[in-house]
Backbone bond lengths (Angstrom), bond angles and torsions (degrees), N, CA, C in turn:
res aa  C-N    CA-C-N  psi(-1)  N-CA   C-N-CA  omega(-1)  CA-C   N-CA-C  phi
1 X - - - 1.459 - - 1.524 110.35 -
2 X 1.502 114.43 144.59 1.297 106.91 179.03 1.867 100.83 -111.01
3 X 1.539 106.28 136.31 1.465 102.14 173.84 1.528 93.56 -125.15
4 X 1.319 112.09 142.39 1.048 103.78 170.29 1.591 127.22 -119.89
5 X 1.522 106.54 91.37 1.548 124.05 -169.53 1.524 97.69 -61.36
6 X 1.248 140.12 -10.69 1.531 112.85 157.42 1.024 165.09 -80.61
7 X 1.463 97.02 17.86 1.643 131.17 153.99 1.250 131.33 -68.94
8 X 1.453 97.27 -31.03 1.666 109.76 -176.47 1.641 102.37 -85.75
9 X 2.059 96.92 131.90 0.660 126.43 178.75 1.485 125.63 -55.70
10 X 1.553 147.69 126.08 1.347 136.42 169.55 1.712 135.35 -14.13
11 X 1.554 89.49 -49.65 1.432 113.06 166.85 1.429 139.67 -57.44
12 X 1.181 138.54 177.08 1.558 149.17 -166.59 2.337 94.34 -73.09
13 X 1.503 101.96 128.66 1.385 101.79 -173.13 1.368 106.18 -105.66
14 X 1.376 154.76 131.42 1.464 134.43 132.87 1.627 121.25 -50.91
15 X 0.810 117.57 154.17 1.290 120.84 174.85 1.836 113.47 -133.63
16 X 1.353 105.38 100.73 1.311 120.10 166.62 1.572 129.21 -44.54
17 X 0.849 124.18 71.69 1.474 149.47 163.98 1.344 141.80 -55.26
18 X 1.220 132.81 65.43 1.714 138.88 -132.64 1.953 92.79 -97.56
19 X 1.534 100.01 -24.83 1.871 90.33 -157.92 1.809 112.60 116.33
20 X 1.246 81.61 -34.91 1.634 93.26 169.37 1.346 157.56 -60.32
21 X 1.055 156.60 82.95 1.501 154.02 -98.46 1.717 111.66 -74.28
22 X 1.567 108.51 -16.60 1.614 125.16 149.74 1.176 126.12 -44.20
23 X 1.633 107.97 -65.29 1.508 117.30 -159.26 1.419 88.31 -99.94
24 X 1.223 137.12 -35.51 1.845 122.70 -178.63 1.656 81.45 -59.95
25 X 1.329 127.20 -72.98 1.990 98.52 -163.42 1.615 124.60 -68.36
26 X 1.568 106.81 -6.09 1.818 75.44 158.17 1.282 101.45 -90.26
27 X 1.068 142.21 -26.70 2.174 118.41 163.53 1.189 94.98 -39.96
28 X 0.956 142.22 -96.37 1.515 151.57 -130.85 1.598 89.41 -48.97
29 X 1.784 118.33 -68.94 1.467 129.51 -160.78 1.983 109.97 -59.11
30 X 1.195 122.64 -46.98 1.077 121.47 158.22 1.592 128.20 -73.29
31 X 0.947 107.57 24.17 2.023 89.41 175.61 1.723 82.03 -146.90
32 X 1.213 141.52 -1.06 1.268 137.61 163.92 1.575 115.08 -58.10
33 X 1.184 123.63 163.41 1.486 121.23 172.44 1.906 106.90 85.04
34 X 1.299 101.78 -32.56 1.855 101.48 -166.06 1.357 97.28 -103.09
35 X 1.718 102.51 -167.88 1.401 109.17 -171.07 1.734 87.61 -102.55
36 X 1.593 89.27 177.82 2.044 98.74 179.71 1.420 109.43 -63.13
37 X 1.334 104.27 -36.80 1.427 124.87 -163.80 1.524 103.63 -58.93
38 X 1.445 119.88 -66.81 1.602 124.58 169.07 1.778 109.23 -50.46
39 X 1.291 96.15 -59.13 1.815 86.87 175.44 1.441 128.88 -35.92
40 X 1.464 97.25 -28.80 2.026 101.62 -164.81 1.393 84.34 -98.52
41 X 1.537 135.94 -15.15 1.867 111.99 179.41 1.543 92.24 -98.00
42 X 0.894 136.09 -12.90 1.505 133.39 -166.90 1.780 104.57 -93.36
43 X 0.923 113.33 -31.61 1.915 123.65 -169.61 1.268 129.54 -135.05
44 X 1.177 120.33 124.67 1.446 119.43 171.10 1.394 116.35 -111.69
45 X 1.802 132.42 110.23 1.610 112.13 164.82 1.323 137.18 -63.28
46 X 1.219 123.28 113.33 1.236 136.49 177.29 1.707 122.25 -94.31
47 X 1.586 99.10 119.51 1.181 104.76 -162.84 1.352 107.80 -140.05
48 X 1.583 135.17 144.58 1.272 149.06 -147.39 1.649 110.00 -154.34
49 X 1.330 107.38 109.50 1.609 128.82 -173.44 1.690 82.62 -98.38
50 X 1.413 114.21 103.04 1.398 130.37 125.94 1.845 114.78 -24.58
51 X 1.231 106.81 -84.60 1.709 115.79 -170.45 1.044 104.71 105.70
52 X 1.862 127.08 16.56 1.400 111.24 -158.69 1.379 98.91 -89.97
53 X 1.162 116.50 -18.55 2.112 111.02 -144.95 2.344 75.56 -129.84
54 X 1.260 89.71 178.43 1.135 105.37 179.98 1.398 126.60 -85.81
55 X 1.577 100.61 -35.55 1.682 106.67 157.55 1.186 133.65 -50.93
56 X 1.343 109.33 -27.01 1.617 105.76 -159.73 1.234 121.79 -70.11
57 X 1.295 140.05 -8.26 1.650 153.20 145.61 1.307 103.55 -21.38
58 X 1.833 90.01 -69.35 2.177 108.20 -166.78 1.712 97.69 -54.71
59 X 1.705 108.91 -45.28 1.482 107.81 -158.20 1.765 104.38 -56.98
60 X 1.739 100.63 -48.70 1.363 88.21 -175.46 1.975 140.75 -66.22
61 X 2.363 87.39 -12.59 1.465 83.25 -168.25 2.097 81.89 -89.52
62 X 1.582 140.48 -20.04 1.234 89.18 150.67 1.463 154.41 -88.30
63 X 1.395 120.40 11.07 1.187 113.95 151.88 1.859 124.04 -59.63
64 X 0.757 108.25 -31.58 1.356 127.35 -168.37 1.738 93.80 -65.09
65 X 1.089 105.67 -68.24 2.083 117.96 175.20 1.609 99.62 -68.75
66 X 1.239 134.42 11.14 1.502 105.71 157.36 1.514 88.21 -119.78
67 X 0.886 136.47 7.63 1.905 132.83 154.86 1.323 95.40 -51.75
68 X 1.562 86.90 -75.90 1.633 92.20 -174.57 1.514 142.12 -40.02
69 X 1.399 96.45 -24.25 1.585 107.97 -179.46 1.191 98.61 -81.82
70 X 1.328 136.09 -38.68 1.386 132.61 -149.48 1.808 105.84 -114.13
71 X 1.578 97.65 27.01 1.556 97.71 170.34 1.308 109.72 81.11
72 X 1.460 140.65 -21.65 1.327 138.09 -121.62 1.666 107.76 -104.39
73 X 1.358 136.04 129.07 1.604 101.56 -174.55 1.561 85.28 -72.89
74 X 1.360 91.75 -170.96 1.833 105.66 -176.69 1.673 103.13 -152.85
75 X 0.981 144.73 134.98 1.304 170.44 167.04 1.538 117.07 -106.79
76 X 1.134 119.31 117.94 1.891 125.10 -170.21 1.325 92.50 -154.66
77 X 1.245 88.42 162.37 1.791 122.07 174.45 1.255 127.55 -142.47
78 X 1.048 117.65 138.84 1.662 117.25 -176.61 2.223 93.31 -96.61
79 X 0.913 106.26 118.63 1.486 102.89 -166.18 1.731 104.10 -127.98
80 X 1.622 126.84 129.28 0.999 121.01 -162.75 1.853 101.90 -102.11
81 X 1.083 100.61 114.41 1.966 102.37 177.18 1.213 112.87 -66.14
82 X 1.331 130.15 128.04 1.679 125.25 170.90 1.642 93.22 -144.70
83 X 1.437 90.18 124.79 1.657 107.75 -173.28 1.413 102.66 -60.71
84 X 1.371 109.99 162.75 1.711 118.97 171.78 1.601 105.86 -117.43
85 X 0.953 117.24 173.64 1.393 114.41 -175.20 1.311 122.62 -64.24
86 X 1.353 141.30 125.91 1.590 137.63 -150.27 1.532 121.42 59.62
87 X 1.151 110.07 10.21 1.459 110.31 -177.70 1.607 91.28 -99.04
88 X 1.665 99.64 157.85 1.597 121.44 -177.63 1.724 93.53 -96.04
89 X 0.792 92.68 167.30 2.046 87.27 163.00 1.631 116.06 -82.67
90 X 0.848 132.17 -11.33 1.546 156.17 160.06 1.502 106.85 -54.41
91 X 1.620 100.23 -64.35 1.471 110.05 171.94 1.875 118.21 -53.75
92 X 1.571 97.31 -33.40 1.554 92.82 -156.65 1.717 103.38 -99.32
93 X 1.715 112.66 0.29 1.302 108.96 165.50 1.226 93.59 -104.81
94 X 1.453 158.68 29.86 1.261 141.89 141.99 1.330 92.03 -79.55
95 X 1.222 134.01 -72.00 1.530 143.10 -160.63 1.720 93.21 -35.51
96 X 1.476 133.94 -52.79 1.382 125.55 -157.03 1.434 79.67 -94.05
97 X 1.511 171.88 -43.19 1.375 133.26 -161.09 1.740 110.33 -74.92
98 X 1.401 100.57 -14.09 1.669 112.68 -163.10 1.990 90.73 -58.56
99 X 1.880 90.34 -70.04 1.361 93.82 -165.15 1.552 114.98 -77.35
100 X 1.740 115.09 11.41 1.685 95.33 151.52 1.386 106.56 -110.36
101 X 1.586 140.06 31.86 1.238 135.33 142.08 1.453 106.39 -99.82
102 X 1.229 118.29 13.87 1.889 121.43 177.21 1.880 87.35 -90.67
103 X 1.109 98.68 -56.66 1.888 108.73 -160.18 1.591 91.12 -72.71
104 X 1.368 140.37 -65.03 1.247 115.89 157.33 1.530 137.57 -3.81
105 X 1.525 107.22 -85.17 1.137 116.73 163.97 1.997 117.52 -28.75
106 X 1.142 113.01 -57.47 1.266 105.16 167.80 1.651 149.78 -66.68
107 X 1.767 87.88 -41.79 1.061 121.62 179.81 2.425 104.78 -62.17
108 X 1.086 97.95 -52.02 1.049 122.96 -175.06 1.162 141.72 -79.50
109 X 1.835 94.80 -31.95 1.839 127.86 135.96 2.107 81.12 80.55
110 X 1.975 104.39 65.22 1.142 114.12 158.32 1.222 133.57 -82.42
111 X 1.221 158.78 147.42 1.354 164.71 145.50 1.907 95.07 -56.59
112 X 0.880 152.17 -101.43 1.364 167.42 149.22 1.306 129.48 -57.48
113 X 1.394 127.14 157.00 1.402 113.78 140.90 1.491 111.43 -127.23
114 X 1.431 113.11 151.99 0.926 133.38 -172.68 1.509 134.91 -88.98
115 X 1.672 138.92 87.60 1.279 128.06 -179.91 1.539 107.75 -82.51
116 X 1.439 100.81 -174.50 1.397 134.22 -175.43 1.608 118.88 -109.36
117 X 1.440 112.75 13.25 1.131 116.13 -171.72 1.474 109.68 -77.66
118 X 1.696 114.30 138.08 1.288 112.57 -173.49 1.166 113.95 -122.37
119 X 1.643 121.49 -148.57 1.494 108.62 -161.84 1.535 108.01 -88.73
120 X 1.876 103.11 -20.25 1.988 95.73 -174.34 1.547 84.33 -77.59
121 X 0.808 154.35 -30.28 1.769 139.95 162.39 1.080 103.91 -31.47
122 X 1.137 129.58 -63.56 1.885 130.06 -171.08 1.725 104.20 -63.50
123 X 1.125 97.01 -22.57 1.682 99.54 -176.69 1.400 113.98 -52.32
124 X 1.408 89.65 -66.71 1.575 118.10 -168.83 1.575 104.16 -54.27
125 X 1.219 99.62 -55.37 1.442 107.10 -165.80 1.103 115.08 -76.92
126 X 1.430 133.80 -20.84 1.580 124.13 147.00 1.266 134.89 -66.52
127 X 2.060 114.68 -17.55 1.512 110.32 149.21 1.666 123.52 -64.72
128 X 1.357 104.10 -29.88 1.369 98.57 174.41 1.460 131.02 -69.75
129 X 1.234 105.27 -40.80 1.403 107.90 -177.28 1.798 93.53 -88.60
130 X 1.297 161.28 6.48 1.165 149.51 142.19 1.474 110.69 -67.16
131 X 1.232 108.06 -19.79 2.070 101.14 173.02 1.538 95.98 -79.59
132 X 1.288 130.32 -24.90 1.479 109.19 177.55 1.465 121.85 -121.29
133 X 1.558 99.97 55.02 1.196 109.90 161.86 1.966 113.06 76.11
134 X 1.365 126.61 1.32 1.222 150.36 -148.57 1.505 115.68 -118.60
135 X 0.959 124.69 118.09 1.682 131.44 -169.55 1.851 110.96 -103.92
136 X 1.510 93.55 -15.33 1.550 106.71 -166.08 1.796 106.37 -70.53
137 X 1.835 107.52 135.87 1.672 87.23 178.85 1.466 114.16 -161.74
138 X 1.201 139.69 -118.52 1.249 115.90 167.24 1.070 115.60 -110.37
139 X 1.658 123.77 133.00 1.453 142.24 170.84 0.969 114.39 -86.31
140 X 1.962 131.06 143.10 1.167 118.82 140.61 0.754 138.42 -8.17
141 X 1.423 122.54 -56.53 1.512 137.13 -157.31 1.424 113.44 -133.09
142 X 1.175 129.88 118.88 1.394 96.97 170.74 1.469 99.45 -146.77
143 X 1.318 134.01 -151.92 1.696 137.52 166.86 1.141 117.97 -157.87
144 X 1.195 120.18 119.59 1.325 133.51 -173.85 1.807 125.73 -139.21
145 X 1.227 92.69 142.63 2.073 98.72 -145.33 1.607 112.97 21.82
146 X 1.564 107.98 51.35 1.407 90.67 141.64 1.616 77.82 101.20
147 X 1.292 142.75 -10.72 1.252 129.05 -164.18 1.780 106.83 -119.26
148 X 1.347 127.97 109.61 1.655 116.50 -171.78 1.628 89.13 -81.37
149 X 1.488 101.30 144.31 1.376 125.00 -161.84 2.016 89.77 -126.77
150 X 1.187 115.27 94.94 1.536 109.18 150.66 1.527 127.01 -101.00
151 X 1.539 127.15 148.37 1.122 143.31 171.32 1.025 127.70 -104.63
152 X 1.118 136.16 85.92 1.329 135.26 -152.22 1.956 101.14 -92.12
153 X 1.426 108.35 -12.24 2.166 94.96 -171.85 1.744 80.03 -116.21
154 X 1.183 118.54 67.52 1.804 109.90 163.09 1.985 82.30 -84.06
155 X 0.969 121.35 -51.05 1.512 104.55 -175.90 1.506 140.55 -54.47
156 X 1.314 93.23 -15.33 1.660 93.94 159.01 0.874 106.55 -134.76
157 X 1.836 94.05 173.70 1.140 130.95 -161.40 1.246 110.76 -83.34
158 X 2.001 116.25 171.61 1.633 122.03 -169.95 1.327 104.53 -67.53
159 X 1.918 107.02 -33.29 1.744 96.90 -172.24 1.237 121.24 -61.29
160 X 1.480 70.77 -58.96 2.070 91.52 -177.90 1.515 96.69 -11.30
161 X 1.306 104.94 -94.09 1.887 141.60 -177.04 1.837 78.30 -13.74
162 X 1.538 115.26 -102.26 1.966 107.81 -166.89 1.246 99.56 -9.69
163 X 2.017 106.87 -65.98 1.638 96.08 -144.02 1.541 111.57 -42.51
164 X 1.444 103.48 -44.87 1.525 118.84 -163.74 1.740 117.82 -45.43
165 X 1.722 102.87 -31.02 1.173 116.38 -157.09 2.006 82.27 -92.08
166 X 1.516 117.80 -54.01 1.270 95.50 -164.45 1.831 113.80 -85.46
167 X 1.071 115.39 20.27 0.989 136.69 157.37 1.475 116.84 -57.18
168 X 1.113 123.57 -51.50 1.495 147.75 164.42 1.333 122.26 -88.25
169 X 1.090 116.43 13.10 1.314 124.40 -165.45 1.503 132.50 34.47
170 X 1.397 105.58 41.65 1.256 111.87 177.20 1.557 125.27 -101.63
171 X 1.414 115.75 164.64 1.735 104.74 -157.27 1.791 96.62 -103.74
172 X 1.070 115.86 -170.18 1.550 139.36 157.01 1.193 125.47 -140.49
173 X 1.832 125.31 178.30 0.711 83.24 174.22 1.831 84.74 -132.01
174 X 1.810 115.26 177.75 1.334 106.70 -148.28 1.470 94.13 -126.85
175 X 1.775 124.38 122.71 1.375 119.05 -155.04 2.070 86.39 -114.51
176 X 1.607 101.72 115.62 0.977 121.86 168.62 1.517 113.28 -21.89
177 X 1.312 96.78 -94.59 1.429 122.25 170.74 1.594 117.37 -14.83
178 X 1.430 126.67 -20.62 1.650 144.94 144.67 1.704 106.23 -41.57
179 X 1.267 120.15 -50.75 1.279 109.15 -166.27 2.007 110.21 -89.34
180 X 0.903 132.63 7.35 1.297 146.80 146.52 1.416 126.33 -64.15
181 X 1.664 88.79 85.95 1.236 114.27 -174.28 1.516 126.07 -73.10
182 X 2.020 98.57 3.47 1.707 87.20 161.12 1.523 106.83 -102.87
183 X 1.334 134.50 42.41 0.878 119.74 117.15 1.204 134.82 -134.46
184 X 1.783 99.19 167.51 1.517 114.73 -126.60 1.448 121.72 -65.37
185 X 1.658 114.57 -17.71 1.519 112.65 166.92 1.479 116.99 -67.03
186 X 1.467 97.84 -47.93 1.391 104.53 177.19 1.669 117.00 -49.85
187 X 1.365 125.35 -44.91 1.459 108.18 -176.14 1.470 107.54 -93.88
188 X 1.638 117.66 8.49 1.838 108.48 152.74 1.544 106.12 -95.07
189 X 1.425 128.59 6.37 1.001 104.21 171.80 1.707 101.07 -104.07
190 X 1.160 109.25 -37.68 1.569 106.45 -175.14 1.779 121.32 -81.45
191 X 1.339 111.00 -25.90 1.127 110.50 178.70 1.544 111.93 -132.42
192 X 1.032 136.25 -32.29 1.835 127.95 160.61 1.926 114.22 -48.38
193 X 1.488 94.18 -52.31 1.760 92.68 -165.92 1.348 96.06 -66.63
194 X 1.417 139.47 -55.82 1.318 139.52 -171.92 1.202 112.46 -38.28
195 X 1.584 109.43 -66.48 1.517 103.73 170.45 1.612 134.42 -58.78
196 X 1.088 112.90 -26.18 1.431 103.87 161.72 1.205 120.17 -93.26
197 X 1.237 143.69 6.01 1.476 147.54 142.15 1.436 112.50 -66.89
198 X 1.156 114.43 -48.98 1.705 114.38 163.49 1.849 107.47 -53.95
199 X 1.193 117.54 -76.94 1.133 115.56 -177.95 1.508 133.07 -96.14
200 X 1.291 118.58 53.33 1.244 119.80 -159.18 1.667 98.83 -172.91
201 X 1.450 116.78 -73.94 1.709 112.67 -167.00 1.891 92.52 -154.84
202 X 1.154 144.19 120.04 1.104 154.87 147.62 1.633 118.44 -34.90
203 X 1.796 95.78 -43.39 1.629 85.50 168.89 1.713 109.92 -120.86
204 X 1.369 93.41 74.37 1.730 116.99 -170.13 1.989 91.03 -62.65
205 X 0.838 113.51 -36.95 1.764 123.81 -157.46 1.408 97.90 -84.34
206 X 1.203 136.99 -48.53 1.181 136.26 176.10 1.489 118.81 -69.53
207 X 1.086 112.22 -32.46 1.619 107.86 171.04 1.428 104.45 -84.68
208 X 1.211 136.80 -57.48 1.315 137.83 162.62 1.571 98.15 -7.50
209 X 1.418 104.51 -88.66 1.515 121.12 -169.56 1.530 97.34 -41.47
210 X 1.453 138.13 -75.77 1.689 124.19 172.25 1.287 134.36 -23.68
211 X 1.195 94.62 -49.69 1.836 107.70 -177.07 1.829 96.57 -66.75
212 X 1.549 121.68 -39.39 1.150 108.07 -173.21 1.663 111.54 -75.97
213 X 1.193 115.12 -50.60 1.560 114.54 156.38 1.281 113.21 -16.57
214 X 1.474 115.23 -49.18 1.687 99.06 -161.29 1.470 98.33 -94.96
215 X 1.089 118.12 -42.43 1.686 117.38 164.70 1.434 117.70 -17.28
C-alpha cells in the first residue's frame, strides 16, 4: 500500500473516523510504528453520530473504544441533521460534520484533519463528476470552510485497506445504507465500475486514479 505521510502537516492531526474499514485503517496506519505517548500529542479521533440509521449509537461507542485502545484522545458528537431548503440529507450531514471539524479545529488547536479516502474514491468520483461536464475531484490536500482536509491512502485501494485490517485481526464497522444502489455513488461503485472492469479495462481504478492525478 502506498500512504503518503508527506502531506501531513508537523502539527496536532484529527483523524476522521466514520467506523468504517477506511478510516479505522488510517488510525491503525498512522499511529503505528510510534509510542502511545507521541500518538495521543500527535492525533485526535474525530467522530460524528448522524442518528440517522439505528447503528450509529454502537458505531460511535466503537469508535470511541478503538481511541482508547490506540492511546488516542477522541472527541464525538451525537449531532441531529435537519435538512435546509434544497439540501439532500447527504448535503445536510456533510454541512453538520464540516462545522464540528470547524469547532474542532479550533477548539482542539488542529493543523489538519485527516480522512480515509482512497483511490476507488477517486474512481467513482471522477465518473461522476465526468457525467457533468466536471474534471474537479479528490485532492490530497485540499481546504474547505476553513478546515485543511489531507488524505494520506489516495494510493490504495478498498481491499488492500480490509486486507490490512483483517490481517491483524481487526473489525469495522459496515454502514448499510452503502449498498443502495439508488444512490448514485453507490451504483458507480457497485454496479458501473464492475462492469467496465469486466468489460472494458480490469485495472479501470488505477488508471482512473492517474488520469485524475494528472488532471
Amino acid at each position: 500500500m502506498k500512504i503518503d505521510r508527506s502531506i501531513l502537516p508537523p502539527g496536532r492531526i484529527g483523524l476522521a473516523v466514520s467506523g468504517g474499514s477506511d478510516s479505522v485503517a488510517l488510525a491503525f496506519l498512522l499511529t503505528k510504528g510510534g509510542t502511545k505517548k507521541n500518538a495521543a500529542k500527535r492525533f485526535v479521533v474525530l467522530h460524528v453520530d448522524h442518528g440517522l440509521r439505528p447503528e450509529s449509537k454502537e458505531e460511535y461507542r466503537f469508535v470511541r473504544s478503538l481511541a482508547k485502545r490506540l492511546g488516542i484522545p477522541f472527541r464525538g458528537t451525537h449531532a441531529k441533521v435537519v435538512k435546509r431548503r434544497g439540501e439532500s440529507l447527504e448535503m445536510a450531514a456533510r454541512r453538520v460534520r464540516l462545522a464540528f471539524f470547524s469547532k474542532c479545529m479550533k477548539s482542539l488547536h488542529l493543523d489538519a484533519v485527516a480522512t480515509g479516502h482512497h483511490m476507488d474514491d477517486v474512481a467513482e468520483t471522477f465518473l461522476m463528476k465526468l457525467r457533468r461536464a466536471s474534471l474537479s475531484g479528490i485532492r490530497a490536500t485540499s481546504e474547505v470552510a476553513g478546515i485543511k482536509f489531507v488524505r494520506p491512502l489516495l494510493g490504495c485501494r478498498d481491499d488492500e485497506l480490509k486486507d490490512y485490517l483483517r490481517k491483524f485481526g481487526e473489525e469495522w464497522r459496515e454502514d448499510a445504507s452503502n449498498d443502495d444502489v439508488s444512490i448514485e455513488r453507490n451504483k458507480v461503485r457497485h454496479e458501473v465500475i464492475p462492469f467496465m472492469e469486466k468489460v472494458l479495462d480490469a485495472n479501470l481504478v488505477e488508471h482512473l486514479y492517474r488520469i485524475s492525478q494528472r488532471l
